[in-house]
N, C-alpha and C positions, 0 to 999 in steps of 0.2 A: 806757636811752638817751633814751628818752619825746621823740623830735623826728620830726617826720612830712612825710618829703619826696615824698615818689609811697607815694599808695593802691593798695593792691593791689587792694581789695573782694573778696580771699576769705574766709571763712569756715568755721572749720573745728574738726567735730563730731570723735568718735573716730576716732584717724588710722586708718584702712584698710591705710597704708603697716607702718604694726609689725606687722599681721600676717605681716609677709615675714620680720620679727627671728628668727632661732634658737631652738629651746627651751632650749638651754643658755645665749644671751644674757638670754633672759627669764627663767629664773630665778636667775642673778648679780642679774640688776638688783632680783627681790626681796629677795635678800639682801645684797649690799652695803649701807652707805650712800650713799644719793646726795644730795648736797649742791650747787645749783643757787645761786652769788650774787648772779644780779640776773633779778630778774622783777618788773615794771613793773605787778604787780595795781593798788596804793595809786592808781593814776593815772587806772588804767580804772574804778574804781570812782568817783571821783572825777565824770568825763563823763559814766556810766550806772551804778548802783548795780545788782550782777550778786549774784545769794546763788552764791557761789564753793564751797558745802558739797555743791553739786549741779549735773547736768552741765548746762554755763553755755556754749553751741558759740560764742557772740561774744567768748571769752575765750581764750589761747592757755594758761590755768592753773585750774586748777577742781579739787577735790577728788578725785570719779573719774577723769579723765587721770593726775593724779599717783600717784594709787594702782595703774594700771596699768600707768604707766612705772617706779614702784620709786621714786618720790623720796622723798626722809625730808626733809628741810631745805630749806627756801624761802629764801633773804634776797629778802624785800618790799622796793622799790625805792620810800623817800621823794622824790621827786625833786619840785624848785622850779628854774625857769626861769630865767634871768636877765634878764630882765621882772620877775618875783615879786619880785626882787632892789631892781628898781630902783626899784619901785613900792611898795614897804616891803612886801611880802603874803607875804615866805619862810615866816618863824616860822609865821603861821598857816597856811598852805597844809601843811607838814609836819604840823605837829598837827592837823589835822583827817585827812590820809592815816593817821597812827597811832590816830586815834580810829576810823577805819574797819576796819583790819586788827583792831582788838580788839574791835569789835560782830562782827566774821566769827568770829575765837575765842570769843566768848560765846554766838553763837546755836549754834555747832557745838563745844561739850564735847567729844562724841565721837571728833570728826574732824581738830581743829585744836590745835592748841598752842603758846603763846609761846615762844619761845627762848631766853634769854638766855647762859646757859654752855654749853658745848660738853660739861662735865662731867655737863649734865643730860640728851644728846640719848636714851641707852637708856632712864632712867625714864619721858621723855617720848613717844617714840612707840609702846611699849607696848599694843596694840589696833590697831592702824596708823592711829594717827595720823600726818598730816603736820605736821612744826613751822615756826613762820612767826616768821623773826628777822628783824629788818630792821637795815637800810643805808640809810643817807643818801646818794641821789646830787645833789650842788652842797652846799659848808659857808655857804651865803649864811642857810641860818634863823640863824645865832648872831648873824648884823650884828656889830658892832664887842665885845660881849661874852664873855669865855672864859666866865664862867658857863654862860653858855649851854649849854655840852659838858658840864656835870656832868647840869644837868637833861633833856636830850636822854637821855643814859645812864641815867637815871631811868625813862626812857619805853619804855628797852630798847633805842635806835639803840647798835651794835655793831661796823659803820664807817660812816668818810665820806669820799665821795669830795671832794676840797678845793676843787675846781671843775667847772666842767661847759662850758658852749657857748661861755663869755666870760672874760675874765679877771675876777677878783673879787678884794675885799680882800685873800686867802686865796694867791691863791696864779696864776701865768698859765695858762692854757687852750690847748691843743694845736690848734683852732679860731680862735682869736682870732687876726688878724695883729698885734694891739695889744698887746706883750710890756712891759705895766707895770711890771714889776719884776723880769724877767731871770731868773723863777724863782720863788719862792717871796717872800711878804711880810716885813717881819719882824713884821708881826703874825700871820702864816702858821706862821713859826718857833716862834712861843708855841700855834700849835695843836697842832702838831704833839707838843711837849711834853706838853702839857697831856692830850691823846688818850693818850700815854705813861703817863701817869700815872693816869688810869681806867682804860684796857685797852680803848681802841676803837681798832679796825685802823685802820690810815693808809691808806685808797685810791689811787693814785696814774693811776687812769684818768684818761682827759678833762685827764692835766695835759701842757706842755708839755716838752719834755725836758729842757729847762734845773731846772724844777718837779719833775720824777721823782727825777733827781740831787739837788738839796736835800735833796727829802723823806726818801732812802733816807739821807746822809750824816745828819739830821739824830737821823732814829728811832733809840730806844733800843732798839725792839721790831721782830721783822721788820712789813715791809709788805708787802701785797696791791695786786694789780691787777686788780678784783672783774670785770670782760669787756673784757677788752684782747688783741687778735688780734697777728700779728707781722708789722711791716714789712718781713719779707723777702719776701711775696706780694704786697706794696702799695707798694712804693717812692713814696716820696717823700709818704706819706699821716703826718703825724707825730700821727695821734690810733691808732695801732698800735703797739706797741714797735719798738723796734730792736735787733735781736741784743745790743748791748752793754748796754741797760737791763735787759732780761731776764735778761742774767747778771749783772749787780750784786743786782736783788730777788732773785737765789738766792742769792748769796752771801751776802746780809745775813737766808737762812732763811725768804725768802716765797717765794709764789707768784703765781703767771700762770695765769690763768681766761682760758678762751678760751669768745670769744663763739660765736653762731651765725647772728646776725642778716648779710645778705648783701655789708651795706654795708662790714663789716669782714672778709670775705672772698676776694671776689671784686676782682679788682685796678680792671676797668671802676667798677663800682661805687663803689670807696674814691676815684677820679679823682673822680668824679661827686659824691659827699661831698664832698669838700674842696672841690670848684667852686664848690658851692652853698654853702658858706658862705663862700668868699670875697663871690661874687655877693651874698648877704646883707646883709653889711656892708656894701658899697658902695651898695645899695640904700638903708640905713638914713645912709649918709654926705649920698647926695643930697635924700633926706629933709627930714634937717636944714637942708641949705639951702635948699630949697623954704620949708621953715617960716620960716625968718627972711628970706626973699622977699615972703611970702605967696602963694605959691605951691600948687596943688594938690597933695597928696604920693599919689605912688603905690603901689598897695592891693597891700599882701603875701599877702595868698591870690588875685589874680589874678596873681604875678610864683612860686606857687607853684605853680600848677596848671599854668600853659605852661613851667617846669620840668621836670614829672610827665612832661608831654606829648615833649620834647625826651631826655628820657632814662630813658629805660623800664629798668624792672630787668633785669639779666641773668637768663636762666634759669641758674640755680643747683643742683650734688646734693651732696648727705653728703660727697662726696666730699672737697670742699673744706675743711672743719673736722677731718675726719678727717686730711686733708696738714696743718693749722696743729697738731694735736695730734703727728705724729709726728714734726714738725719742733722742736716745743719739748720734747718729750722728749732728742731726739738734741741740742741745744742745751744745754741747762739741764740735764734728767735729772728722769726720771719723780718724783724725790721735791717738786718744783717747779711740778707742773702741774697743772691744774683745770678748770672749766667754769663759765660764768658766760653764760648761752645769752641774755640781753635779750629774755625771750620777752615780749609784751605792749606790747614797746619799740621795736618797729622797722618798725608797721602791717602785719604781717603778711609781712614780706620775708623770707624766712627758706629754707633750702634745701631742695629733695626730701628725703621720709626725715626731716626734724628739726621738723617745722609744731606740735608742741603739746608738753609736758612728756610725755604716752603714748608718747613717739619714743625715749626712754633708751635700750632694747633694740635699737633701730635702730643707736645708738652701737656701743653695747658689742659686737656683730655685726660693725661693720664694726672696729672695733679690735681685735676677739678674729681675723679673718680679715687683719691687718695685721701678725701677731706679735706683740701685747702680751699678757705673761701675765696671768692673774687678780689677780696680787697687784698689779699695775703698774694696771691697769683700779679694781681699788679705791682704791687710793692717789690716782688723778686725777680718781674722779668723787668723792670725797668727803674721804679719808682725810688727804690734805695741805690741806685747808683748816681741819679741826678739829685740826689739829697746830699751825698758825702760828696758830689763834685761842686754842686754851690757850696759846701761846707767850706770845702779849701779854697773857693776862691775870697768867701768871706774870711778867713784865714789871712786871707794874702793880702786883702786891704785893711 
């Protein structure tokens, strides 16, 4: 998610909270796969260089946390702004996140491993290793080039989300009031293809709904929605699905990752999200005419702190991800659903019971005490998402 509306300032070591997880939760969680698609490391390394090989407590992903929650598969979250964007600084800002994620793989042999097929995850985690694939969130690194998506796949990026906070060449943004093009670009059209045709997932988070529909009409290959919660708890929040997108991405054979971060759970909250970027943009409208005034323009981290101060997080439990999971189950159907927790990405907003990648068992506890069997708990923390990733790479050949 990598956008930071109200600090939480907490900090947090090995959660205390999973010692309350089940012995039978905790050992599924060792042996399932668990497959996590967006965690926001690449970012936080980026602001403070953390050795993630070792327990890192200013980090909500570290080596030891994940080995104790059970996760096998990371997708590292390349994410570029749209500032980065506008400021020409995508491209590099991506590649240097990926040149970070593979100095963490090279100083940790033992502990870390690239990703790139889903074909390789058993050879790969083999000693318990974690593997660390990454995702692109904003397609702003390619600018105006398709190239660009071969060499990105080069680097190992394995999907992209096609926008993010703003509308971009690519495609419109579920944030953005500024609905550019109704949908998807038609230079958007040729990504989308073109991603078909290497075998990188289509993301369709962060797009607008008009943008999801394109996207899904347009893939050859299913698509992903790498942490996208459901607009039946959030009405009127359009950066969450809505019952009818969620069932078209099943239809067309993807999946729906559900988040854990607060803002995409909690209804107060996703109000409070959208507020704020509406307020945003109009911040940055008046701005502008300030500047062509010569006018003073007024300072976005004072207009983001008396924010902070006017709407405090809701206090938040488990409980709420676990209703978005059995409501997309009962919707779409367990073959459909996923996890994609934004941990790293959401300054620490996150619910009771879910605060670091150690919390898996916390899940799996409450959805094992929800009536989902073992097979259904596999399928959703892992097993449908390396299903629709060999999909598209069979897709791609």
């Amino acid at each position: 998610m990598r956008f930071i509306l109200i600090v939480c300032g907490c900090l947090y070591g090995f959660s205390a909270i999973a010692a309350g997880a089940t012995d039978a939760a905790k050992k599924l969680a060792q042996d399932v796969i668990i497959v996590d698609t967006h965690i926001d490391a690449p970012g936080i390394l980026m602001e403070r260089w953390s050795d993630l090989g070792i327990d890192s407590p200013k980090a909500e992903f570290d080596y030891p946390r994940a080995r104790q929650g059970g996760l096998d598969v990371a997708f590292m979250s390349i994410y570029t702004s749209a500032n980065d964007d506008e400021t020409a600084k995508a491209w590099q800002v991506a590649n240097t996140q990926i040149d970070a994620i593979e100095a963490l793989v090279a100083r940790h042999p033992d502990k870390f491993a690239a990703l790139r097929s889903p074909a390789d995850v058993e050879q790969l985690r083999a000693g318990g290793r974690v593997l660390l694939a990454l995702g692109m969130e904003n397609g702003a690194p390619i600018g105006d080039d398709l190239s660009q998506l071969a060499a990105f796949h080069a680097r190992g990026v394995r999907y992209i989300t096609l926008a993010h906070s703003r509308s971009n060449r690519i495609s419109d943004s579920s944030y953005d009031p500024n609905k550019r093009w109704q949908g998807l670009s038609p230079f958007g059209e040729q990504v989308v293809a073109e991603m078909n045709r290497l075998g990188i997932m289509v993301d369709v988070s962060h797009l607008s709904d008009d943008a999801v529909r394109d996207a899904i009409a347009i893939s050859k290959a299913p698509v992903i929605a790498s942490h996208s919660a459901l607009r039946h708890f959030t009405p009127g929040f359009e950066r969450n699905l809505s019952d009818e997108l969620a069932k078209l991405i099943a239809k067309n054979g993807g999946v729906v990752q559900i988040p854990f971060g607060i803002a995409f759970v909690d209804p107060k909250a996703a109000a409070d999200t959208q507020a704020h970027f509406r307020a945003t943009a109009e911040l940055h409208k008046r701005n502008a005419a300030h500047k062509a005034a010569g006018r003073p323009l007024e300072n976005i981290d004072d207009f983001d702190k008396q924010w902070a101060v006017d709407h405090p997080v809701p206090d938040t439990q488990i409980g709420a991800v676990l209703d978005q999971i059995d409501y997309a189950v009962k919707l779409v159907g367990a073959d459909h659903v996923g996890v994609g927790s934004d941990f790293d990405g959401v300054s620490g907003e996150l619910p009771e019971g879910l605060r670091t990648v150690a919390d898996f068992p916390n899940l799996i506890t409450g959805m094992q005490a929800r009536g989902h069997n073992d097979a259904d708990i596999r399928k959703i923390l892992g097993g449908n998402l390396l299903r629709v990733w060999a999909a598209v790479e069979a897709a791609a050949k």
